[in-house]
BATI-544942 format. One line per 3 residues: number of its first residue (from 1); for each residue y negated, z, x of C-alpha. Coordinates in steps of 0.001 Angstrom, whole numbers, plus 500000, padded with zeros to 6 digits. Layout:
! residues N
NUM = Y Z X | ...
! end
This chain:
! residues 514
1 = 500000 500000 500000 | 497452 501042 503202 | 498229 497586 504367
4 = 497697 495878 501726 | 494202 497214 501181 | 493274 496241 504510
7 = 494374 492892 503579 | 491537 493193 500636 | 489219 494079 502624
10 = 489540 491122 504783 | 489806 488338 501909 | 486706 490235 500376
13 = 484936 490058 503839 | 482594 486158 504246 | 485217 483750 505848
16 = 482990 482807 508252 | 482364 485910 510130 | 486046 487455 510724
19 = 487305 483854 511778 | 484577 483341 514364 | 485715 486910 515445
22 = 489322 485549 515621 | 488672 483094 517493 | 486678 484616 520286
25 = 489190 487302 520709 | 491548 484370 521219 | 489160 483117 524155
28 = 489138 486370 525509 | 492640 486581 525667 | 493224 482815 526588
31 = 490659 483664 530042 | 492708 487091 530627 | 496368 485233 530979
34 = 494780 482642 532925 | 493129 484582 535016 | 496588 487149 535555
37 = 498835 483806 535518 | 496559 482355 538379 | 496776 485248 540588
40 = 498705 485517 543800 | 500888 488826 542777 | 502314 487208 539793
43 = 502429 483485 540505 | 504119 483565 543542 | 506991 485406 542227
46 = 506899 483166 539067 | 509467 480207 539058 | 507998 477047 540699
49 = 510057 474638 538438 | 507777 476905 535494 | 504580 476148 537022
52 = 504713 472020 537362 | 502811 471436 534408 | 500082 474354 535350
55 = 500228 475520 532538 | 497848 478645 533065 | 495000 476386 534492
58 = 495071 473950 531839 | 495179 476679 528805 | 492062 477792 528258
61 = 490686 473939 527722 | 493877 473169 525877 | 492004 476296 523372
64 = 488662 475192 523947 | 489623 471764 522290 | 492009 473298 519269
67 = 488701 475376 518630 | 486870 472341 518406 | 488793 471091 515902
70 = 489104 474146 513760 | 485309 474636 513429 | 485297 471317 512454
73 = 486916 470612 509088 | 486893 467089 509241 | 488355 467231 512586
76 = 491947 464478 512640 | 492859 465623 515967 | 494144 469378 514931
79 = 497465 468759 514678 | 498205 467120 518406 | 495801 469679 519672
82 = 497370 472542 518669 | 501068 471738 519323 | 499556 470866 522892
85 = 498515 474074 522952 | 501445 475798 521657 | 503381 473546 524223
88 = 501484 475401 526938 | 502145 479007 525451 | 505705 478372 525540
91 = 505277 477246 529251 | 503514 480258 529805 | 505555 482635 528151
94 = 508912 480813 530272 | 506868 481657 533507 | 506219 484944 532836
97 = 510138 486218 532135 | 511185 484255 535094 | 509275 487195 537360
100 = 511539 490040 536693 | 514386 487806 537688 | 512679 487648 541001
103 = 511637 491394 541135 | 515112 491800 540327 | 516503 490199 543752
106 = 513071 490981 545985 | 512626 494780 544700 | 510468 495976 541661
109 = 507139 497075 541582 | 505405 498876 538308 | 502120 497186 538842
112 = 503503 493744 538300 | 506111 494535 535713 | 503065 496230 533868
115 = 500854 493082 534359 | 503945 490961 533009 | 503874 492829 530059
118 = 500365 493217 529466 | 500607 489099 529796 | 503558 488904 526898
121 = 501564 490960 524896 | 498792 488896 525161 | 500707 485679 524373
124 = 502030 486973 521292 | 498754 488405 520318 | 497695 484887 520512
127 = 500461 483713 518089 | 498843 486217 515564 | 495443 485274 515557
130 = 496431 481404 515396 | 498653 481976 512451 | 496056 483912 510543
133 = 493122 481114 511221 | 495535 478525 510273 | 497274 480083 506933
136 = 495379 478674 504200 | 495887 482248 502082 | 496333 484181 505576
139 = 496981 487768 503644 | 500408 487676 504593 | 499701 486931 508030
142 = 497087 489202 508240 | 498791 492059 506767 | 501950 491681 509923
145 = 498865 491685 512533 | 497744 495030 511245 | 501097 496139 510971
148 = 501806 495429 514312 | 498618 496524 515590 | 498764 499661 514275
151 = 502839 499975 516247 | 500721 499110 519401 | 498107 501429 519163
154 = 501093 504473 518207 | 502980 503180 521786 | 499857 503490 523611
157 = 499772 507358 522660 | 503596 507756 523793 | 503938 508659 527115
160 = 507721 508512 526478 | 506957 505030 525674 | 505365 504279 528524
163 = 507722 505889 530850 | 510421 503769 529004 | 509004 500458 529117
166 = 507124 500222 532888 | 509936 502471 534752 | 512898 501665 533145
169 = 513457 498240 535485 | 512605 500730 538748 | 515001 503343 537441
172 = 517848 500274 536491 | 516920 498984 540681 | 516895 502231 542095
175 = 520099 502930 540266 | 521691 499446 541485 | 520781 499855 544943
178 = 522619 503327 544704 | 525525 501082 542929 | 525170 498869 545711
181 = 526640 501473 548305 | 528833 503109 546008 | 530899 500863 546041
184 = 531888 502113 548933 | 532943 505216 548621 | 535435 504068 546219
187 = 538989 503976 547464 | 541446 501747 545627 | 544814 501735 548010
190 = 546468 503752 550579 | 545028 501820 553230 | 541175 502755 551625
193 = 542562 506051 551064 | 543380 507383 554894 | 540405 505605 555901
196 = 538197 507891 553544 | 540023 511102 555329 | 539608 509895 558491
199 = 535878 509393 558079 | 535973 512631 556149 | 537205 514521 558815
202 = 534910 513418 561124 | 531852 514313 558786 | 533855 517906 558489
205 = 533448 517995 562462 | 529894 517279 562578 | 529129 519819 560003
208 = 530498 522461 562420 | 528409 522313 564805 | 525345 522010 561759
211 = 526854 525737 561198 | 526308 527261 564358 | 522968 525875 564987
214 = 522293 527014 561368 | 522772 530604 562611 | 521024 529880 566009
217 = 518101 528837 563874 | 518157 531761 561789 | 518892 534225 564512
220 = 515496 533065 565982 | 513567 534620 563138 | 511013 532278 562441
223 = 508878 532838 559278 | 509818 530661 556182 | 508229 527945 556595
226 = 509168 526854 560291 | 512744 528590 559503 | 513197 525761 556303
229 = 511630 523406 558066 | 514019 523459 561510 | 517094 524120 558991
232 = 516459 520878 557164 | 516039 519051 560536 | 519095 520298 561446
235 = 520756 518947 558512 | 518828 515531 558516 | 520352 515280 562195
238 = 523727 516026 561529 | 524147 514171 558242 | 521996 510995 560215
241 = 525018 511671 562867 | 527274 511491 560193 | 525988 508243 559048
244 = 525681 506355 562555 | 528955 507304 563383 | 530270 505813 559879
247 = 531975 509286 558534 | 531103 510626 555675 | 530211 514045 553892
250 = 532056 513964 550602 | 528920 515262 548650 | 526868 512884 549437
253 = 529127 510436 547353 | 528836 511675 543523 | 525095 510429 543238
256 = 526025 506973 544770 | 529445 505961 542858 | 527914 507643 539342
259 = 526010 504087 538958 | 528715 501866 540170 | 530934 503842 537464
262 = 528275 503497 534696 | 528263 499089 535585 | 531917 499113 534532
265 = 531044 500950 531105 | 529565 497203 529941 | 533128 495904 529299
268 = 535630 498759 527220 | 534609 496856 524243 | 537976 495306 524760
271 = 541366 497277 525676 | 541611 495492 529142 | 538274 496663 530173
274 = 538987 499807 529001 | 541870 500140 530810 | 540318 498858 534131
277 = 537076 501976 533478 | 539861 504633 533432 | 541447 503097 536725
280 = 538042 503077 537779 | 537699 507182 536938 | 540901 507896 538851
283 = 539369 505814 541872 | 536723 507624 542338 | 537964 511346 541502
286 = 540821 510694 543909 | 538021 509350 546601 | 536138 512515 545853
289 = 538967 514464 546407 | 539636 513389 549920 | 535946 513274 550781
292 = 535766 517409 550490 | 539834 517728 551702 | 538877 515475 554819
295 = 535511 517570 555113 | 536867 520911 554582 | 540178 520144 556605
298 = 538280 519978 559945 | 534985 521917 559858 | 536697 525396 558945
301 = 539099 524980 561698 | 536685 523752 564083 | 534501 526456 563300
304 = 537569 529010 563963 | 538462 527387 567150 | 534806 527313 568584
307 = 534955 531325 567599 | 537890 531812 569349 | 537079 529798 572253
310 = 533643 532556 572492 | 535961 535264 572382 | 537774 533952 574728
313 = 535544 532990 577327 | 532407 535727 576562 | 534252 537970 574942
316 = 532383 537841 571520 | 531887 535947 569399 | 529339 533017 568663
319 = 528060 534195 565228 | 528627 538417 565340 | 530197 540740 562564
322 = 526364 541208 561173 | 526210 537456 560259 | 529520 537968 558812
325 = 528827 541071 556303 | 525506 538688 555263 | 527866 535666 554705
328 = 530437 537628 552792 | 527779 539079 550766 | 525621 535925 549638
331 = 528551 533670 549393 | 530462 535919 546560 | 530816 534412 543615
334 = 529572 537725 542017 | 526293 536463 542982 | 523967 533605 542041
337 = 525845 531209 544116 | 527082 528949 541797 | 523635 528865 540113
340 = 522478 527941 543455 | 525375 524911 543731 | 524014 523410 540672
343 = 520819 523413 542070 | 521920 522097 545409 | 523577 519216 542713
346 = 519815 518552 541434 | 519045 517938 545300 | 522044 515472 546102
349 = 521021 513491 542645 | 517410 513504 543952 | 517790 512030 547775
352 = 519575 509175 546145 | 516945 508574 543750 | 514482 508765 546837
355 = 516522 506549 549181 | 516601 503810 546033 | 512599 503997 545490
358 = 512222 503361 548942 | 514981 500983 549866 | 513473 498925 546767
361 = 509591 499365 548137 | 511189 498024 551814 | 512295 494948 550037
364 = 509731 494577 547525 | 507107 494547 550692 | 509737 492319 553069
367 = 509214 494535 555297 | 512489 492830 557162 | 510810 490067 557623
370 = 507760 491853 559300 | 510191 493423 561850 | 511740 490265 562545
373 = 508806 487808 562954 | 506641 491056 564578 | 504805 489297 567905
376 = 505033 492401 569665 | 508942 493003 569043 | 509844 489638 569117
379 = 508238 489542 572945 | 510480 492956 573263 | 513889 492271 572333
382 = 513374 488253 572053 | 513878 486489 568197 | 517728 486861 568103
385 = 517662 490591 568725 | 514292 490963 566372 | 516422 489425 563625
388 = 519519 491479 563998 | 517003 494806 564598 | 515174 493652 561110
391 = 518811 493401 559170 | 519531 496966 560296 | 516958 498412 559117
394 = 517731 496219 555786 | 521358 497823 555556 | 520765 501078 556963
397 = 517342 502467 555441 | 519010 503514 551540 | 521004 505576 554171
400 = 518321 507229 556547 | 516396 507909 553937 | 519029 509573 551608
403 = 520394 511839 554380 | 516898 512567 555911 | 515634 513640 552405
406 = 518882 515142 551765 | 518442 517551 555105 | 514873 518438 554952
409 = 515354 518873 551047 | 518152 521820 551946 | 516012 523431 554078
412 = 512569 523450 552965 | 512459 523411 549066 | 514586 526826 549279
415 = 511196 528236 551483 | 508650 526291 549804 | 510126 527755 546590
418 = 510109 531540 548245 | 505923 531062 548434 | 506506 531493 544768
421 = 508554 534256 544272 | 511584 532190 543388 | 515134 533365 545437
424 = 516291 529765 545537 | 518444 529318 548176 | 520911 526245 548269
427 = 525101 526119 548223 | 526389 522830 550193 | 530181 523190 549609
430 = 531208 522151 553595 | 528274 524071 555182 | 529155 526968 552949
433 = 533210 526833 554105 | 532096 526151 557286 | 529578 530284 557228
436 = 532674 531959 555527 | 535058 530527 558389 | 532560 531854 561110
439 = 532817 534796 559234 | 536169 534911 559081 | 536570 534001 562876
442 = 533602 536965 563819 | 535819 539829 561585 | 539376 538624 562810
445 = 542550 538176 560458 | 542089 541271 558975 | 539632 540244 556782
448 = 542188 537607 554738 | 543426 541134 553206 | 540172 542105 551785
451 = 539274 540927 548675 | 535402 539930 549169 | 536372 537021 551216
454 = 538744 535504 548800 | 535913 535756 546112 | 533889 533923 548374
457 = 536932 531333 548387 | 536464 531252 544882 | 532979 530640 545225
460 = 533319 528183 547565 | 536047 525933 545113 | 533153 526535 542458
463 = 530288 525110 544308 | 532685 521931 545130 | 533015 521590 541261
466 = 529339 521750 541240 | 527941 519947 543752 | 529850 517203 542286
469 = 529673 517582 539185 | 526014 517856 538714 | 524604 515184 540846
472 = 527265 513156 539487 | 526641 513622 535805 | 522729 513061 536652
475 = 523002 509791 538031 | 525436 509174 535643 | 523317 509584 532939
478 = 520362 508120 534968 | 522380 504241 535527 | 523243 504765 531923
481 = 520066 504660 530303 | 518551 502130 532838 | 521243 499559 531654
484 = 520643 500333 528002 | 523964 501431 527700 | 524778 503264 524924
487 = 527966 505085 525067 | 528824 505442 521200 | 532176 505220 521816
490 = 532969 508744 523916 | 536011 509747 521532 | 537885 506497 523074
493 = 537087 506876 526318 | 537741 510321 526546 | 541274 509496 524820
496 = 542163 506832 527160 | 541086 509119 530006 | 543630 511774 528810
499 = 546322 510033 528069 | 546175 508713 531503 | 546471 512319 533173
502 = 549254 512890 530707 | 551263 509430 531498 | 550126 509296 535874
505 = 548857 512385 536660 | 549243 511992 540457 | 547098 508878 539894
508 = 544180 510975 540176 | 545333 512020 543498 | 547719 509683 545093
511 = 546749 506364 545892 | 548841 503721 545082 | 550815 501484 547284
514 = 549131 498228 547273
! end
């Protein structure tokens, strides 16, 4: 009824004056997609094939001319004019929605998908106003550009809207980039399987020594800052190590393979596809599953033999029975540290979401191709060696930054957070096994007969389940709604799931032969 009495009020309103007001806000618009469509942001990521017409440069007299005509009645040459014109829209409008194909391969930027869609908006807006000053009884007409300009005006005052429309192609990149490496931690044979432990295991080793210079660091007694700020460079080092050396530490892995998981969610429409998700699940829980066995397998004992080697040879211990009481006291699972492994999840989920955003500005910028065409490194390590320099930094900087992030993110949020008054501290599954087996090696066997160390044990298993489980679930959730997937169908998938531990339970732990 409201819109209908706007339409009134717009039939009641002298012809003359609204349609002369049409028509310049058609000019305005007209100069404004020129103008964006001529610029060097947008064109040169627009499709060249689009542009061999020039379609932007010739619009705005392609309008002049149709305007021509329509302030002239008598005017034969309407017809040719106009579907000229609307010829060039359509050109326009093909242009325009061939850029986020190339943001899509070249990295995204929120600027220019913003600028794209101010430009589709102001195509269609363009429709509108032609349709009204054409209808010969334009009510109806003018009654679905109120309607919709009312919608736009509503979406300008959402900020969830917003969010939705101008990030959502980031968060879908940043989550495909994670996808992207994923893949990789996903084991699908025996073969894959032992190669996952072995570069497990050799993450598990690194971590050791991350313990004991965690306790040299501490032992220092720095104040908070410059203690959470040497912690998380010790981290960023060691898990960097990790990296270089091509081992892995398991937790890393949740917050990569969540997005490669929520890809195969596109296709259990269909049984087949269904089937292949749930092979997919048991994949990745069994590659999880080695990742902290392979971890855990070698930093405890490393840790225990580097103890007993100090005993040995100085006759004490690296890390003394004091450490040990702390350990066994924060580490209980009587305390917050479980709280503190889902929080330490949050983390994990967040240095992948960095390392996307800024493997995505690295290619949106080409900064590979600076590197490799850079006068001053070319004359340093000649063009060859410039080119292969540029490519690692192309497949290695989703990496650096993840586990530099990662590292400095464990040490310093914890003491930026104590400024506030807020206990935070952070529960990394393989550093944590890695304090209670220093522990253990500082208090001797004995200690295996007291019960505080077995409920840090406990806590330990817990913060595994954690770790995991909550920067998996968040990038889960994360790749989900980036796709627009909608997963309405969570009874089936959760049947199909079960029935598969029932059938092949050791399928979620034993890899299979070929």
């Amino acid at each position: 009824e409201l819109l209908e009495r706007l339409g009134l009020l717009f039939a009641g309103a002298p012809e003359g004056d609204w349609r002369e007001e049409m028509r310049a806000a058609i000019t305005v618009l007209v100069s404004a997609v020129r103008s964006a469509g001529l610029s060097g942001a947008l064109r040169v990521r627009m499709d060249p094939q689009r542009l061999a017409s020039r379609p932007f440069r010739n619009l705005a007299t392609a309008w002049e001319q149709v305007e021509q005509a329509l302030v002239d009645p008598a005017h034969a040459g309407l017809p040719a004019r106009l579907q000229y014109l609307r010829g060039l829209l359509d050109e326009c409008r093909a242009a325009v929605r061939s850029v986020p194909d190339h943001l899509e391969e070249h990295g995204v930027s929120v600027d220019l998908m913003f600028g794209v869609e101010q430009m589709q908006a102001r195509l269609r807006r363009v429709e509108e106003l032609l349709a009204v000053l054409l209808a010969e009884h334009p009510q109806r007409e003018l009654l679905r550009l109120v309607a919709d300009l009312v919608a736009v005006v509503h979406e300008r005052r959402s900020i969830r809207t917003l969010f939705a429309r101008h990030y959502s192609l980031l968060a879908r990149k940043v989550a495909e980039r994670s996808a992207e490496t994923g893949e990789h931690y996903i084991t699908r044979n025996r073969e894959e399987y032992g190669d996952m432990l072995r570069r497990a295991g050799g993450g598990g080793l690194v971590i050791a020594g991350t313990t004991f210079m965690k306790f040299a660091i501490a032992a220092i007694g720095l104040s908070a800052f410059w203690g959470g700020f040497w912690a998380g460079v010790n981290y960023a080092v060691s898990f960097v190590l990790i990296l270089l050396l091509h081992w892995t530490v398991a937790t890393k892995q949740p917050a990569m393979t969540a997005p490669a998981l929520a890809d195969k969610l596109r296709h259990i429409d269909s049984d087949a596809g269904l089937s292949a998700f749930v092979d997919e699940v048991a994949h990745l829980f069994r590659s999880q599953t080695a990742g902290i066995i392979g971890n855990l397998a070698l930093a405890a004992p490393m840790v225990l033999v580097v103890q007993l080697a100090a005993w040995l040879s100085l006759g004490k211990p690296l890390v003394g029975a004091h450490e040990a009481e702390h350990v066994l006291h924060s580490l209980t699972v009587l305390g917050p540290s479980l709280f503190f492994a889902a929080f330490t999840g949050v983390l994990l989920f967040a240095s992948s979401l960095i390392a996307g955003w800024v493997e995505n500005w690295f290619v949106f910028h080409r900064l590979d191709s600076a590197i490799a065409w850079n006068p001053r490194i070319v004359a340093t390590l000649g063009a060859t060696r410039a080119k292969r320099w540029s490519g690692w930094w192309r497949e290695n900087i989703s990496g650096l930054t993840a586990n530099i992030s990662l590292g400095l993110m464990l040490g310093l949020v914890p003491a930026l957070l104590g400024f506030f008054g807020l206990p935070i501290e952070v529960r990394h599954v393989t550093l944590s096994t890695g304090q209670l087996a220093a522990a253990a090696g500082a208090l001797g066997w004995d200690v295996l007969r007291h019960w505080p160390f077995w409920l840090c044990v406990i806590s330990i298993l817990g913060t595994g389940v954690l770790n995991v489980g909550v920067s998996f679930f968040l990038a889960f959730k994360v790749a989900l709604r980036s796709r627009g997937i909608r997963l309405a169908d969570q009874k089936r998938v959760r049947a199909a799931i079960w029935a598969r531990m029932r059938r092949q339970p050791l399928s979620f732990l034993v890899p299979p032969k070929a």
